[in-house]
C-alpha positions in Angstrom: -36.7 -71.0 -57.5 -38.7 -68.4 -59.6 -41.4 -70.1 -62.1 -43.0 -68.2 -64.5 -41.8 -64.8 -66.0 -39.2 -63.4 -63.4 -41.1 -59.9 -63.1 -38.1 -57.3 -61.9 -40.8 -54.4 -60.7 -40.4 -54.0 -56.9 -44.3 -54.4 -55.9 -46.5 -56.2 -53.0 -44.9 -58.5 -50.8 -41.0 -57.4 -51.8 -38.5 -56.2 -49.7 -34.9 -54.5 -50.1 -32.4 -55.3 -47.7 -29.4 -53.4 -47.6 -26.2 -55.0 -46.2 -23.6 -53.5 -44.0 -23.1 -50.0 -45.8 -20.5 -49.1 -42.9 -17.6 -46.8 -42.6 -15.4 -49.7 -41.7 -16.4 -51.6 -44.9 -16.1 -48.3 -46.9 -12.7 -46.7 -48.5 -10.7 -45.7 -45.0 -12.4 -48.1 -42.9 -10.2 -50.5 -41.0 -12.1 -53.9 -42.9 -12.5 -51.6 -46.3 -13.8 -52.9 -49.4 -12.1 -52.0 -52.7 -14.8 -49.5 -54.3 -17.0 -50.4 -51.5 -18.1 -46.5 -51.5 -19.4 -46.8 -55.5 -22.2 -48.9 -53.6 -24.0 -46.1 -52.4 -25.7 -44.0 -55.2 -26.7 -47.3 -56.5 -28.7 -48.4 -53.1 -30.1 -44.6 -52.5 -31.9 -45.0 -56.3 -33.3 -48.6 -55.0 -34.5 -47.1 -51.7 -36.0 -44.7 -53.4 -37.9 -46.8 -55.3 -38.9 -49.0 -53.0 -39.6 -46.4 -50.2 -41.7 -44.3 -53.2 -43.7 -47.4 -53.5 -44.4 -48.1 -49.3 -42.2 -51.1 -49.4 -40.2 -52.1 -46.6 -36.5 -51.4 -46.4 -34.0 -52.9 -44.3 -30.5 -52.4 -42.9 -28.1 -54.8 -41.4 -24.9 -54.1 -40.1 -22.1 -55.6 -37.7 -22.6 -54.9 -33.9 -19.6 -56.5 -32.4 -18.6 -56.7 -29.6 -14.9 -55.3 -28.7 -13.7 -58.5 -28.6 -15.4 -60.4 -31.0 -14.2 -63.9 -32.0 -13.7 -62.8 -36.0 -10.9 -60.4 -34.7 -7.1 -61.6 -35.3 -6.6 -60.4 -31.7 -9.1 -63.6 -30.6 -7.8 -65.8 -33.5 -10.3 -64.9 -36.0 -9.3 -63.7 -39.9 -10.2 -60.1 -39.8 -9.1 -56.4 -38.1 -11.1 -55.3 -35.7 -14.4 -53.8 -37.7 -17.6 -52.6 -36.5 -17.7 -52.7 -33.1 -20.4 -50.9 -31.8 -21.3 -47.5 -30.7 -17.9 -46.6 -32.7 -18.1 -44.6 -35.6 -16.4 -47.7 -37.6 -19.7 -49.2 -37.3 -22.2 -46.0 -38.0 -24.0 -46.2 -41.7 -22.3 -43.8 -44.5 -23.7 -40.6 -43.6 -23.8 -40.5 -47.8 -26.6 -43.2 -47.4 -29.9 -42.0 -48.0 -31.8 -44.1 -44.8 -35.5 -42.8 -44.5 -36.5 -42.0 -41.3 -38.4 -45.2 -39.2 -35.7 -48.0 -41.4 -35.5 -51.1 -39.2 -32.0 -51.9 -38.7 -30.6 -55.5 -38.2 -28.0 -55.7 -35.8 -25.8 -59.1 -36.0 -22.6 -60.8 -34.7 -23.5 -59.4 -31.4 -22.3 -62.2 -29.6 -18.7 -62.2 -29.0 -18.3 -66.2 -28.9 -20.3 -65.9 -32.4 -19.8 -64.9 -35.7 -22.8 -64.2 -38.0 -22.5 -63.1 -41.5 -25.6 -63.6 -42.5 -28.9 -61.1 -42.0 -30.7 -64.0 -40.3 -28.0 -65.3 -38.4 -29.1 -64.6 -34.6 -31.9 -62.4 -35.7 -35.6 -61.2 -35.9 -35.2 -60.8 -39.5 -37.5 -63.5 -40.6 -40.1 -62.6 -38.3 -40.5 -58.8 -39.5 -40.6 -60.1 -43.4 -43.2 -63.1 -42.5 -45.2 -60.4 -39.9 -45.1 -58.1 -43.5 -46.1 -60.9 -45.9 -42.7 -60.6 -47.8 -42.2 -63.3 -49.7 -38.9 -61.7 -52.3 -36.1 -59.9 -51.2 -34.0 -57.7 -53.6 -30.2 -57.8 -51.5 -27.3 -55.3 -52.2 -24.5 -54.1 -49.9 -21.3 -55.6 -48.4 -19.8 -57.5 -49.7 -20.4 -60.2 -52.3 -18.5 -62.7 -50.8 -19.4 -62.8 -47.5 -22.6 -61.4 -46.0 -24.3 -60.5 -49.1 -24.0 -64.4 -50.0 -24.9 -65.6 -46.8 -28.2 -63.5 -45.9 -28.8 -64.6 -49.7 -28.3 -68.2 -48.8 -30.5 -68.2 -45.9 -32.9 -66.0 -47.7 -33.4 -68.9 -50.3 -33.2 -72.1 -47.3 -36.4 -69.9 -45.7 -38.0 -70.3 -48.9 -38.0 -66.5 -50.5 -37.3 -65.4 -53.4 -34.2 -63.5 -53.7 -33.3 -60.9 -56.5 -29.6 -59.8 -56.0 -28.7 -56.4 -57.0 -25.4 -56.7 -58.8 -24.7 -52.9 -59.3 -25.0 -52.4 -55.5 -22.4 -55.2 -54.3 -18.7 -55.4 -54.1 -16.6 -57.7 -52.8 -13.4 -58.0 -50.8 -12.1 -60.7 -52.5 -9.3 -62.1 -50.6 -8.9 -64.7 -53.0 -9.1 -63.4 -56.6 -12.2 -63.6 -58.2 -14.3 -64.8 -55.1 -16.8 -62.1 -55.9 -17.4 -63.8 -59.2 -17.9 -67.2 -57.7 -19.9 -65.9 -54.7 -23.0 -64.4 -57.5 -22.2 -67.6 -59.3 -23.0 -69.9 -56.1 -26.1 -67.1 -55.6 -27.6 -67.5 -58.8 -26.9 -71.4 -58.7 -29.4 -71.6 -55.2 -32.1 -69.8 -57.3 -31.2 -65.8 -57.2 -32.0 -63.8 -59.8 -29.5 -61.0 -60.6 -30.2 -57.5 -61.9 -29.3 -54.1 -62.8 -31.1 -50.5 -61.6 -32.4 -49.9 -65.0 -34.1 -53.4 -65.1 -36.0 -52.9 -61.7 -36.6 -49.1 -62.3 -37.9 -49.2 -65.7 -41.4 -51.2 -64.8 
């Protein structure tokens, strides 16, 4: 949890991390998010900022393998999505990735699902090696691996600020979008807008 004034500027020891901005998430994509593609201008003007400032940006995406458990075919609940090397997987080429961007790689096991940013990977390390201690976390979507790379952001003990102009969800259930940023913002995220964040 944040104490004292909750100060929106992206500055020393923050982080952005941008989830899953794939082609199979996006409009067209065999997993695709409804308006997952209005995401995108939003995160280029936060990776702007934060790249304009020397801050750390970071992309996750699914890496499955072709037979992943999460695929109907191996009894899981989605379509096959993201498997890699396929183009289904590859960032939106309208994604504005500066050159040198670590990129997380997870569900990479095929026994093992992972929606979350930490889940199976070296993300911790590189944000403890860089003395981050608050992320700021868009992307795809809301529901699922945005809430869960939040959740395990806040059990690791950062502070998380969740960019609500650059999420959407898939909402197979109406409405779990809504209760996703309310379960966020109950564990201790903050949420904000672009013109908040940008205007310090």
């Amino acid at each position: 949890m944040t104490t004292g004034k909750f100060n929106p500027a992206p500055t020393t020891g923050d982080a952005l991390i941008v989830v899953d901005v794939q082609n199979d998430f996006l409009p067209g994509g065999s997993l695709a998010v409804s308006l997952g593609d209005e995401v995108i201008p939003v995160l280029n003007r936060y990776i702007t900022l934060f790249h304009g400032r020397g801050l750390p940006v970071f992309l996750t995406r699914d890496w499955h393998p072709p037979e992943h458990c999460s695929f109907k075919a191996q009894g899981g609940p989605w379509p096959p999505h993201c498997v890699a090397d396929t183009p289904g997987a590859e960032f939106s080429p309208s994604l504005d990735i500066p050159a040198g961007t670590p990129v997380i790689s997870k569900g990479t096991a095929r026994r093992k699902d992972a929606y979350s940013g930490f889940e199976g990977t070296d993300l911790d390390h590189r944000l403890q090696e860089l003395g981050i201690t608050r992320v700021f976390v868009g992307g795809l979507a809301t529901d699922y691996c945005v809430l869960n790379t939040v959740r395990d952001a806040l059990s690791g003990g950062l502070r998380v600020v969740l960019l609500r102009d650059a999420c959407r969800a898939v909402n197979v259930q109406d409405q779990d979008g809504a209760r996703a940023e309310q379960e966020m913002k109950r564990l201790g995220a903050l949420s904000v807008e672009f013109p908040a964040v940008s205007a310090h």
